[in-house]
LUMRORO-594101 format. One record per residue (C-alpha): residue in three letters; x, y, z. Coordinates in nm, 3 decimals. Example, Ala and Ser with C-alpha at 12.3 -4.5 7.8 and 13.67 -1.06 7.14 Angstrom:
2
{node ALA, {1.230, -0.450, 0.780}}
{node SER, {1.367, -0.106, 0.714}}
***
This chain:
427
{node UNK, {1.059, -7.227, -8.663}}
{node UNK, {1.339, -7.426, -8.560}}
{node UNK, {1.619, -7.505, -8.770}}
{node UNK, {1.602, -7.856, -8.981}}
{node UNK, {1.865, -8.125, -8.836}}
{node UNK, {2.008, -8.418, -9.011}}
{node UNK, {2.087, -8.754, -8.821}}
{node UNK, {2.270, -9.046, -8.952}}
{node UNK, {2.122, -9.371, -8.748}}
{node UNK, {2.264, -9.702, -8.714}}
{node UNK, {2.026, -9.981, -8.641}}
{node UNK, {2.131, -10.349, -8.702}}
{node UNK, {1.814, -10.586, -8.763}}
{node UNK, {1.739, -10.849, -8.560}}
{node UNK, {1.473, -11.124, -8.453}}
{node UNK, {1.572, -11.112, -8.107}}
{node UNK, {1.271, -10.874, -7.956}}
{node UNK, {1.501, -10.730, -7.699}}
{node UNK, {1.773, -10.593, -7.939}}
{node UNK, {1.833, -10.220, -7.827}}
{node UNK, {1.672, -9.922, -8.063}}
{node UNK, {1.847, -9.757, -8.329}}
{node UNK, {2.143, -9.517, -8.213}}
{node UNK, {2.199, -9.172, -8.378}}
{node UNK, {2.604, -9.160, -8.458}}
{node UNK, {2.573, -8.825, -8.616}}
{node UNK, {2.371, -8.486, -8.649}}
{node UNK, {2.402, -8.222, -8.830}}
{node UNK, {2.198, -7.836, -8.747}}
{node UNK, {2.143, -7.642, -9.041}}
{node UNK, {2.018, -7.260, -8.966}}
{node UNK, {1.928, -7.044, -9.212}}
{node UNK, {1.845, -7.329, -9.423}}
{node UNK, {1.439, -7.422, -9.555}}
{node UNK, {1.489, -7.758, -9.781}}
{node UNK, {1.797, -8.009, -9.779}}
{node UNK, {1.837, -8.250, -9.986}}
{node UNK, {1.984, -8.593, -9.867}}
{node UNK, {2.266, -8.789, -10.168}}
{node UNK, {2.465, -9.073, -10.008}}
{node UNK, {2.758, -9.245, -10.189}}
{node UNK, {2.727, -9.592, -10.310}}
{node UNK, {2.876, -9.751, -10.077}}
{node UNK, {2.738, -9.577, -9.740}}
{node UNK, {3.084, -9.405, -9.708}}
{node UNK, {2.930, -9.022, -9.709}}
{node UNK, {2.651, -8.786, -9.753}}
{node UNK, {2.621, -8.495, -9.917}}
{node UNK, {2.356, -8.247, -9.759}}
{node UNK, {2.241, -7.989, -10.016}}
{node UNK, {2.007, -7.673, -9.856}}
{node UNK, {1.881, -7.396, -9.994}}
{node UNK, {1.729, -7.120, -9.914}}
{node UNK, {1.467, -6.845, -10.053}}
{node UNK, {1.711, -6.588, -9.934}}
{node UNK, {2.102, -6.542, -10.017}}
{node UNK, {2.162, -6.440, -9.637}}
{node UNK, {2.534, -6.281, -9.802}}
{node UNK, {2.372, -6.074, -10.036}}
{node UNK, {2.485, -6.186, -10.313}}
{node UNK, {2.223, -6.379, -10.503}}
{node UNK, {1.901, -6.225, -10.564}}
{node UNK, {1.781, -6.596, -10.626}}
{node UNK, {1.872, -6.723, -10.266}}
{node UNK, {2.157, -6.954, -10.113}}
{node UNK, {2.244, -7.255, -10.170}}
{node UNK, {2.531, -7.479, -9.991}}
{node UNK, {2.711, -7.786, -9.969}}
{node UNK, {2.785, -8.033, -9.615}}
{node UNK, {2.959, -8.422, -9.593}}
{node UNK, {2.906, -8.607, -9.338}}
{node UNK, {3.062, -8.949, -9.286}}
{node UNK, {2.848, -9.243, -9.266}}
{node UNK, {2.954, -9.336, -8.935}}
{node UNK, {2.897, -9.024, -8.828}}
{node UNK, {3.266, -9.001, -8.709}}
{node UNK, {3.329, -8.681, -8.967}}
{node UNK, {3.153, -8.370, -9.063}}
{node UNK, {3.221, -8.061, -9.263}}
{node UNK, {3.126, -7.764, -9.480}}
{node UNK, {3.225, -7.827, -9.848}}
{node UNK, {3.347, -7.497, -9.957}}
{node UNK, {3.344, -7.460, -10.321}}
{node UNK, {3.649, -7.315, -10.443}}
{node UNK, {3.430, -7.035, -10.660}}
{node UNK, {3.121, -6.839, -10.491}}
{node UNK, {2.762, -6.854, -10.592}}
{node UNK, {2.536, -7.139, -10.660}}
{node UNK, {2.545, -7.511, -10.577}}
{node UNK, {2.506, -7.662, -10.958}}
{node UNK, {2.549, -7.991, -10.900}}
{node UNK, {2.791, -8.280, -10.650}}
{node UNK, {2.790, -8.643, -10.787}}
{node UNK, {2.957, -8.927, -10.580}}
{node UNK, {3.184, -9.130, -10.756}}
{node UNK, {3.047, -9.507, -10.791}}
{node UNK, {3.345, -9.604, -10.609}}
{node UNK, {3.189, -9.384, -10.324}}
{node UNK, {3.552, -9.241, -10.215}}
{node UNK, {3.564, -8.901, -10.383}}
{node UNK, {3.268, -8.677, -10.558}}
{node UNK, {3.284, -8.398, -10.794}}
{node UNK, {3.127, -8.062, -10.721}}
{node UNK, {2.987, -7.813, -10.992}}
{node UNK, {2.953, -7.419, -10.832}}
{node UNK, {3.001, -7.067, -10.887}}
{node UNK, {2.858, -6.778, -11.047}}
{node UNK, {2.949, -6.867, -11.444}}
{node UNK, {3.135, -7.001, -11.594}}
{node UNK, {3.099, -7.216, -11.268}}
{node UNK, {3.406, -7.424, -11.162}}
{node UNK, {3.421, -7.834, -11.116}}
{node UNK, {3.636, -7.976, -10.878}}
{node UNK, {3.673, -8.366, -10.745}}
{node UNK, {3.682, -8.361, -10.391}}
{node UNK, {3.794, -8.679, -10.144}}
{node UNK, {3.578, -8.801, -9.852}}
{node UNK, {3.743, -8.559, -9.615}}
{node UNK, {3.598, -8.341, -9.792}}
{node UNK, {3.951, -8.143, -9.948}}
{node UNK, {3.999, -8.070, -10.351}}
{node UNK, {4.214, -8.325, -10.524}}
{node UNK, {4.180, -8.175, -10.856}}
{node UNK, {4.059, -7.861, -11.062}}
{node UNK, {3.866, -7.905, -11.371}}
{node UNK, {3.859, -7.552, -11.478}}
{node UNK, {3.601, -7.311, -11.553}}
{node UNK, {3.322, -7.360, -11.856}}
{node UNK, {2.937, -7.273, -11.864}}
{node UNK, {2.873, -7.612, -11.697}}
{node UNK, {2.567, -7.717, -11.448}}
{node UNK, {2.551, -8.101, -11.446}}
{node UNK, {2.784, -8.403, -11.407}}
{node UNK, {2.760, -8.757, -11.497}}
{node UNK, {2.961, -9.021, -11.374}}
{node UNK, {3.029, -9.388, -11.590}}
{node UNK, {2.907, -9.686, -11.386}}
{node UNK, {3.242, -9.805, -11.368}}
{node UNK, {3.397, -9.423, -11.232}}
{node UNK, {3.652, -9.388, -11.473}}
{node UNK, {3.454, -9.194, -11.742}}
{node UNK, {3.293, -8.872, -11.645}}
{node UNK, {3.091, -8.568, -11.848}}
{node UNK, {3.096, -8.221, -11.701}}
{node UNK, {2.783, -8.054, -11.903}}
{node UNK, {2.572, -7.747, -11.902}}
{node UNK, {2.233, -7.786, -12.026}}
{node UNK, {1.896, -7.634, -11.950}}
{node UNK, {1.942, -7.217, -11.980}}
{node UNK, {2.297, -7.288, -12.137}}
{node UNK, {2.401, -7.401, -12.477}}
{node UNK, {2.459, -7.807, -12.414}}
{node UNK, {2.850, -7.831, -12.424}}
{node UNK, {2.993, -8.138, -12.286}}
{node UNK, {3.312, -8.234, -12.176}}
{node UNK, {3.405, -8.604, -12.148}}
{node UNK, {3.698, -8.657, -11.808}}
{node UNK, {3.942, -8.969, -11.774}}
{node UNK, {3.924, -8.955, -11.407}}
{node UNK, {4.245, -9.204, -11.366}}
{node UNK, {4.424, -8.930, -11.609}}
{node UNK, {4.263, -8.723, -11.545}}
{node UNK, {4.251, -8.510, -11.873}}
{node UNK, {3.992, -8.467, -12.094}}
{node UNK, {3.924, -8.700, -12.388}}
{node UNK, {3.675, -8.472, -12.593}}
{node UNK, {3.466, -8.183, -12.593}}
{node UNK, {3.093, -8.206, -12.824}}
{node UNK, {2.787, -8.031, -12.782}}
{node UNK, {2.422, -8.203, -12.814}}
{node UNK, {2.263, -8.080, -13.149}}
{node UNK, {1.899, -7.990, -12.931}}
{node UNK, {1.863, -7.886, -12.604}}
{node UNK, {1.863, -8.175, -12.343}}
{node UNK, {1.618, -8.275, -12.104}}
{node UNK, {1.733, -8.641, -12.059}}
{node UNK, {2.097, -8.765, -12.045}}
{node UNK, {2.340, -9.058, -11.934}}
{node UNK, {2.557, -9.328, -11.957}}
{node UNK, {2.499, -9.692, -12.090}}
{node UNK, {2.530, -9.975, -11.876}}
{node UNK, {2.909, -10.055, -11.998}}
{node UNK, {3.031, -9.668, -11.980}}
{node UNK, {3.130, -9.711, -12.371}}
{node UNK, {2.832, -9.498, -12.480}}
{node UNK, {2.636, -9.158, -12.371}}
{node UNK, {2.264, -9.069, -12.456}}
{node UNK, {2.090, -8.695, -12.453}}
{node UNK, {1.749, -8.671, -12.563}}
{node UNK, {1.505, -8.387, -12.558}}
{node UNK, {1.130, -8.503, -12.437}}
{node UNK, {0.820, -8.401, -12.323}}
{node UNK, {0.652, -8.208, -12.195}}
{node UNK, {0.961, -7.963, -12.110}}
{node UNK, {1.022, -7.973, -12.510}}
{node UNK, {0.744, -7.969, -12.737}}
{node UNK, {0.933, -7.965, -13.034}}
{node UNK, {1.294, -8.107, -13.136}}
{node UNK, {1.240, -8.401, -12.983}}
{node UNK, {1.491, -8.635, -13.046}}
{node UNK, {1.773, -8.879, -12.908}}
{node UNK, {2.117, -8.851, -13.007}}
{node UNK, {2.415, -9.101, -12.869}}
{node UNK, {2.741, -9.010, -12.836}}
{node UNK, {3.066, -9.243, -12.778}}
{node UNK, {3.271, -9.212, -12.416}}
{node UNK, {3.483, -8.991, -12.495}}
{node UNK, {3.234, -8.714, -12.729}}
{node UNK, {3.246, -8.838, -13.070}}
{node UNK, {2.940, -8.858, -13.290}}
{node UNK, {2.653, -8.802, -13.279}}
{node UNK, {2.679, -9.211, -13.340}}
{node UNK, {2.320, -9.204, -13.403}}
{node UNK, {2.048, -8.927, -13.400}}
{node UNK, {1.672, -8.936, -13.409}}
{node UNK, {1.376, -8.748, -13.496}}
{node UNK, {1.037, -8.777, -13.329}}
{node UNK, {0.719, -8.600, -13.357}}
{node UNK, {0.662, -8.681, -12.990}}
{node UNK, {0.894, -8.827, -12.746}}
{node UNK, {0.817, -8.829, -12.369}}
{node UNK, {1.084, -9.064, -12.244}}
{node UNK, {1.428, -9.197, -12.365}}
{node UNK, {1.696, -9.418, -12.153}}
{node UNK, {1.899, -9.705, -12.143}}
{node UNK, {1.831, -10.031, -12.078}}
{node UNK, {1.952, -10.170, -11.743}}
{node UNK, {2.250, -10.443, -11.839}}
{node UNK, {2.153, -10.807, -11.772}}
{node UNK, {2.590, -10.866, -11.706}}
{node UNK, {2.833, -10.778, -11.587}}
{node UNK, {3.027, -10.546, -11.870}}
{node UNK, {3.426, -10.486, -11.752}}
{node UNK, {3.591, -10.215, -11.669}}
{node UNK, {3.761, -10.093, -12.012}}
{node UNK, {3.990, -9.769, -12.049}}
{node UNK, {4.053, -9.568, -12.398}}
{node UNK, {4.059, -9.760, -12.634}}
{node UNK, {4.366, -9.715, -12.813}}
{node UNK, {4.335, -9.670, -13.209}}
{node UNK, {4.096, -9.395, -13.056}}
{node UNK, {4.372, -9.240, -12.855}}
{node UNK, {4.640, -9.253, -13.119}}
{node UNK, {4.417, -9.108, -13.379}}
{node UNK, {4.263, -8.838, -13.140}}
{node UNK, {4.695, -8.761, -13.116}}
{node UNK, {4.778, -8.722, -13.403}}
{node UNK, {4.463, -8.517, -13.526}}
{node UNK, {4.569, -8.260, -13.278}}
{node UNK, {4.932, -8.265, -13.421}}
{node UNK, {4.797, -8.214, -13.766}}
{node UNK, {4.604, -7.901, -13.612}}
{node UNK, {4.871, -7.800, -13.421}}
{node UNK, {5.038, -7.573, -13.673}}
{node UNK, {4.718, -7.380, -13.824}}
{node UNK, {4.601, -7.330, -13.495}}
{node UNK, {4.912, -7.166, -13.353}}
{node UNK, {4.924, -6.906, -13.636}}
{node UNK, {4.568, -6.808, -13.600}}
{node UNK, {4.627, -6.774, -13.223}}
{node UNK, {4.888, -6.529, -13.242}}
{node UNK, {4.935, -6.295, -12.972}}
{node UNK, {5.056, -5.926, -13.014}}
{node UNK, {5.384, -5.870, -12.861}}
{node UNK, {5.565, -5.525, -12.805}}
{node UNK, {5.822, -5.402, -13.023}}
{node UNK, {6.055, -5.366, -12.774}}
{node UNK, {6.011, -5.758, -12.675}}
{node UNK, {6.000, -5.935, -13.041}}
{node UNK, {6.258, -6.207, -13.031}}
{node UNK, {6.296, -6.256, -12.687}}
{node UNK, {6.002, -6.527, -12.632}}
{node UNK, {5.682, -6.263, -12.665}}
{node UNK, {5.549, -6.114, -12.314}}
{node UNK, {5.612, -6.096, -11.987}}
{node UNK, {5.665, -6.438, -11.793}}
{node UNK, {5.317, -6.368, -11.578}}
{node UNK, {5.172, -6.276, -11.911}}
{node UNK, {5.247, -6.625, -12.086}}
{node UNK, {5.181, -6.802, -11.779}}
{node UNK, {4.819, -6.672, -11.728}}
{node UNK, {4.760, -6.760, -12.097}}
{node UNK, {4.871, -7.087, -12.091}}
{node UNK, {4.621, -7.116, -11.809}}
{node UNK, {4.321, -6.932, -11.970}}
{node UNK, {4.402, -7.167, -12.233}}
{node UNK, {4.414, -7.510, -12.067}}
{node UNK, {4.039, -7.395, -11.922}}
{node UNK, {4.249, -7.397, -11.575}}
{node UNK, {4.253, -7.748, -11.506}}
{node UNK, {4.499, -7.836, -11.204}}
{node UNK, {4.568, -8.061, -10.958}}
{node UNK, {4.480, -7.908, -10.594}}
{node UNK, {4.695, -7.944, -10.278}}
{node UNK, {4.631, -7.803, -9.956}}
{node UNK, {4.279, -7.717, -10.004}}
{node UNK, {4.091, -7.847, -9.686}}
{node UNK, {3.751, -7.823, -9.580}}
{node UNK, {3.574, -7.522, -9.379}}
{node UNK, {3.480, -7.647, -9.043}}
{node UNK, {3.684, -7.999, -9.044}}
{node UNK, {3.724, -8.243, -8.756}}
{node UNK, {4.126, -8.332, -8.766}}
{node UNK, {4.296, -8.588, -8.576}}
{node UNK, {4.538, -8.429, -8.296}}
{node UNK, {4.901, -8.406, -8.345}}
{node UNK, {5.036, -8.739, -8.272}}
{node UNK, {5.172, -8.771, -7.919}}
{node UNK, {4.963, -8.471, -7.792}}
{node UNK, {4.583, -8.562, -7.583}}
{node UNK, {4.276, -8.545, -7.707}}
{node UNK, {4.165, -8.218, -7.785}}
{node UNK, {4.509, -8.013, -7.626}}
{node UNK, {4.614, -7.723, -7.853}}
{node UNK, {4.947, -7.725, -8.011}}
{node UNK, {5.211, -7.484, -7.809}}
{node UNK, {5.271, -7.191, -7.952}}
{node UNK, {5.591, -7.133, -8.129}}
{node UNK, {5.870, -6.912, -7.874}}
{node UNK, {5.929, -6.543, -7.992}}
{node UNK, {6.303, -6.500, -7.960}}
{node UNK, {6.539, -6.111, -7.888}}
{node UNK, {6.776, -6.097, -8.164}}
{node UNK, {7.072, -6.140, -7.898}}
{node UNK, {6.918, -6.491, -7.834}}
{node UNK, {6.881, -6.598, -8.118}}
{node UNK, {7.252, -6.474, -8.170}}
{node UNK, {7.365, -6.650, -7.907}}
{node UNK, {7.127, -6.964, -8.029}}
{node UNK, {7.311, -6.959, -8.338}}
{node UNK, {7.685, -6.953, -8.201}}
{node UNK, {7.616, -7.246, -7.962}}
{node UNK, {7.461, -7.462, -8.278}}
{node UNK, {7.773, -7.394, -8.468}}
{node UNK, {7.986, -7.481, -8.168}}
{node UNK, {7.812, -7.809, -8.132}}
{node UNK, {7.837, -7.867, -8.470}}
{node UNK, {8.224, -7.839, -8.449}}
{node UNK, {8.217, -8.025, -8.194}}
{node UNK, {8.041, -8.316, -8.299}}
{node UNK, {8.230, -8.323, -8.640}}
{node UNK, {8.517, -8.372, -8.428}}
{node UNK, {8.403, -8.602, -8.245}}
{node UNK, {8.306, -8.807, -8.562}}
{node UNK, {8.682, -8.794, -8.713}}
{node UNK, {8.836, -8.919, -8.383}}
{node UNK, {8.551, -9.217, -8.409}}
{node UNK, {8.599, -9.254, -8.757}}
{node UNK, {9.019, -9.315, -8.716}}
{node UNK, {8.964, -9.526, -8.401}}
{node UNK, {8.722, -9.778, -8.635}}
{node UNK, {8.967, -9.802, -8.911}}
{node UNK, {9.214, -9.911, -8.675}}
{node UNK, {9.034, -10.137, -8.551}}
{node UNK, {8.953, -10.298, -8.853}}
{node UNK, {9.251, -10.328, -8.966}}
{node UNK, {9.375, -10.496, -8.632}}
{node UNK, {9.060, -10.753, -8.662}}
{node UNK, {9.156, -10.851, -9.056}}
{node UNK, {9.444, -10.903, -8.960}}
{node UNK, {9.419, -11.093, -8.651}}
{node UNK, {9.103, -11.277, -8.812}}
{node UNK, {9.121, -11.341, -9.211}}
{node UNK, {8.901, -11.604, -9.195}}
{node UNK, {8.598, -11.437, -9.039}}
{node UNK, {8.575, -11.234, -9.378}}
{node UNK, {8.401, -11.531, -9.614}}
{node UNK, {8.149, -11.549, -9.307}}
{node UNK, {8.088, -11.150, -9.357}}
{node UNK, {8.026, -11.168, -9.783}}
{node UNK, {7.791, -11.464, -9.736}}
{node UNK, {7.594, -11.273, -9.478}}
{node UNK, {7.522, -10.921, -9.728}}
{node UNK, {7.388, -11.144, -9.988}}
{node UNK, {7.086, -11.265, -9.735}}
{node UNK, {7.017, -10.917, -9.620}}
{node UNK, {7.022, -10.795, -9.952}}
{node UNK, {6.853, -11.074, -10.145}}
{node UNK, {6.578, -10.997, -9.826}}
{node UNK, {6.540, -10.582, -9.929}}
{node UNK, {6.498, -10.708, -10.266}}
{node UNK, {6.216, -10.937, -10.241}}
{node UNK, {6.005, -10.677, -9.989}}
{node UNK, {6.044, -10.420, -10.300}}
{node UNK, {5.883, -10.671, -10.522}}
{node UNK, {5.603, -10.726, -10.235}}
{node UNK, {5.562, -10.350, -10.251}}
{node UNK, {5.534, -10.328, -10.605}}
{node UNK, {5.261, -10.594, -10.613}}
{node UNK, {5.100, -10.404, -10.405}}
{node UNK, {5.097, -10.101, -10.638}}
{node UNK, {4.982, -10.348, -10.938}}
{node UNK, {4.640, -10.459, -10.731}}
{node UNK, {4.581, -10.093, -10.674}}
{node UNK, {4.591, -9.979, -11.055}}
{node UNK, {4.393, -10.317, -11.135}}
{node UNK, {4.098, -10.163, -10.895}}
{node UNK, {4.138, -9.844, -11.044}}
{node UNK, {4.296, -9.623, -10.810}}
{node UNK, {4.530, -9.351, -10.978}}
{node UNK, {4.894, -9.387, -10.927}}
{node UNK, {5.159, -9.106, -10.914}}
{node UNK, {5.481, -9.046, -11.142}}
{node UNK, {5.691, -9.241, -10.797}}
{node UNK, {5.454, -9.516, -10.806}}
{node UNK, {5.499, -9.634, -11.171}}
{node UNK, {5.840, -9.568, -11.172}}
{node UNK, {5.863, -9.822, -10.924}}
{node UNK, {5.667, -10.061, -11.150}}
{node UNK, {5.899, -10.014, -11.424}}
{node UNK, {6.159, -10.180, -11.191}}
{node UNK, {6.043, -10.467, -11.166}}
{node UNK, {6.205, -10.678, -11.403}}
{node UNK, {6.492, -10.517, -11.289}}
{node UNK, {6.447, -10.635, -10.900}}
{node UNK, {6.283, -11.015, -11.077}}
{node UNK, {6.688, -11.023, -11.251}}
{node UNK, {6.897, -10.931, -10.918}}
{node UNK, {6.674, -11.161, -10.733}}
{node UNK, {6.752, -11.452, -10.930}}
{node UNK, {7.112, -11.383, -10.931}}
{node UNK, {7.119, -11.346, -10.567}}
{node UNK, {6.957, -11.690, -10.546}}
{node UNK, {7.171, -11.898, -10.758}}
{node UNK, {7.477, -11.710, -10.570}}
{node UNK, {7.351, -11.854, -10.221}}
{node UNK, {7.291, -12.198, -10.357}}
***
């Protein structure tokens, strides 16, 4: 049988009876693949293609395959999404913001990762028994669970952090789960006919405390939230939460470092416990792994050429050089090196004597030069503060900034201060 295909079609609607037919702007083959299942982002920006198959064609699975493909919605990108653990597909959720998703996959404890829309890992969430995520309607709340065969642990994400706020687990097994409409609030209920007993609903807030509320029914087929009639905003932590969640982990700081002793050599007692490589991988075990990611592209990616080179032309490869010329190489860098050095000192006394010849022939023309540097500099000044605004509309719509980025936003009332001195200097 031949092998399914997936098309992405763009067809604008019109009245006009002679408007031309829909145009295909991307396909995709898929071989050794029997169902696919189709999840596009929010926004149209990507889609995910899941397939599986009754046969693991590696061998690895007796269960079959499963994989993972992005395509771009205009069709101008496609890729395999290579999940940074082997084994099963678990679960990939687009971000409502529709510019990154998270995957869940691996043999468990599975791994989650957040990748972009070229389809590389931004960041690591570690490894847990976990088969599910849930993303807030807003995208700055997530929960990375693992329900069904395993035991219902969930871990609640601040994606602009992105750390984790709380770990909980659901008190009966979940068939049902999600977020309310204003991302303060998450819901797990067990339901029939997949549960014929424990049924119940129990509500949780963003970031895992509670139960809030749980409750007991002799038969419950269906449980979720009420669609929102507003618009609710876009709230972080709150923070007598944060503070509180703080300093209950400094109170448990001490206790739990004595019970998690670790047994250190005789020979190394008092000089820090272990091997480097030995505390290192603990520290990681311990942290569940999470990391950011860098460098991790996408199997099978459609790049951009080198700028300046055509189309589609290969890169040149890099000149194997004899050790005698690469010798001599290195003696005629040094000896243009030297040279231009000395060229730079015989520049450098020519200028000074020239200055000095023009201050003194022209004292006047110095008042000129003073009130010119002000301008330039009061003109430096104010495209910092442009850039800076610039960073402030980005946080406001939620985008993560780095540790460069918000430095630069603690600067500003800096940059506001020299500005207005400049000012009242000019006029």
């Amino acid at each position: 049988s031949p092998s399914p295909r997936v098309a992405v079609w763009h067809w604008a609607p019109s009245e006009n009876p002679e408007a031309g037919d829909p145009v295909a702007v991307g396909t995709k083959t898929l071989t050794r693949t029997e169902d696919v299942e189709l999840v596009w982002s929010p926004t149209g920006s990507g889609l995910l293609i899941r397939t599986s198959s009754a046969v693991d064609h590696s061998g690895d699975s007796y269960y079959g395959g499963t994989g993972l493909f992005m395509m771009a919605g205009d069709g101008s990108f496609d890729c395999i999404v290579t999940p940074p653990k082997p084994g099963k597909i678990e679960d990939a959720q687009w971000n409502p913001n529709g510019r990154e998703f998270v995957l869940v996959a691996g043999s468990q404890p599975a791994r989650s990762t957040l990748f972009d829309l070229r389809g590389e890992g931004i960041f690591d969430f570690g490894e847990n028994h976990r088969n599910c995520v849930r993303w807030a309607p807003h995208g700055r709340f997530l929960m990375i669970g693992g329900f069904g065969n395993l035991v219902g642990e969930m871990t609640f994400w601040d994606r602009n952090k992105l750390k984790p706020m709380g770990v909980t687990e659901a008190p009966t097994p979940a068939t049902t789960y999600g977020w309310s409409p204003d991302s303060r609030y998450f819901l797990t209920a067990t339901t029939r006919p997949r549960m014929n007993v424990e049924n119940s609903v129990h509500i949780f807030r963003y970031n895992g405390d509670g139960p809030l509320l749980s409750e007991e029914f002799d038969c419950l087929t269906l449980a979720q939230w009420l669609p929102g009639s507003e618009a609710y905003p876009d709230r972080p932590q709150s923070p007598q939460r944060l503070k509180k969640k703080k300093s209950g982990e400094a109170k448990e700081a001490k206790p739990a470092a004595k019970s998690s002793a670790k047994y250190v050599p005789p020979s190394q007692r008092g000089s820090g416990g272990g091997s480097f490589v030995a505390q290192q991988l603990r520290a990681q075990h311990e942290s569940g792994g999470a990391k950011k990611l860098r460098g991790v592209r996408a199997e099978g990616a459609k790049r951009a050429g080198i700028p300046g080179m055509p189309v589609g032309a290969a890169p040149k490869p890099a000149e194997t050089l004899s050790k005698s010329a690469k010798a001599r190489a290195k003696r005629k860098k040094k000896q243009e090196e030297k040279e231009a050095k000395e060229a730079a000192a015989k520049l450098s006394s020519a200028s000074a004597a020239a200055v000095a010849a023009a201050s003194a022939a022209a004292p006047a023309a110095a008042p000129a030069t003073e009130q010119a540097d002000p301008q330039k500099k009061l003109k430096k000044l104010r495209k910092k503060l442009q850039q800076i605004q610039a960073l402030k509309e980005k946080r406001e719509a939620g985008e993560a900034l780095d540790a460069d980025q918000l430095k630069k936003l603690e600067g500003e009332g800096l940059i506001q201060d020299e500005i207005a001195t400049l000012e009242a200097q000019i006029s």
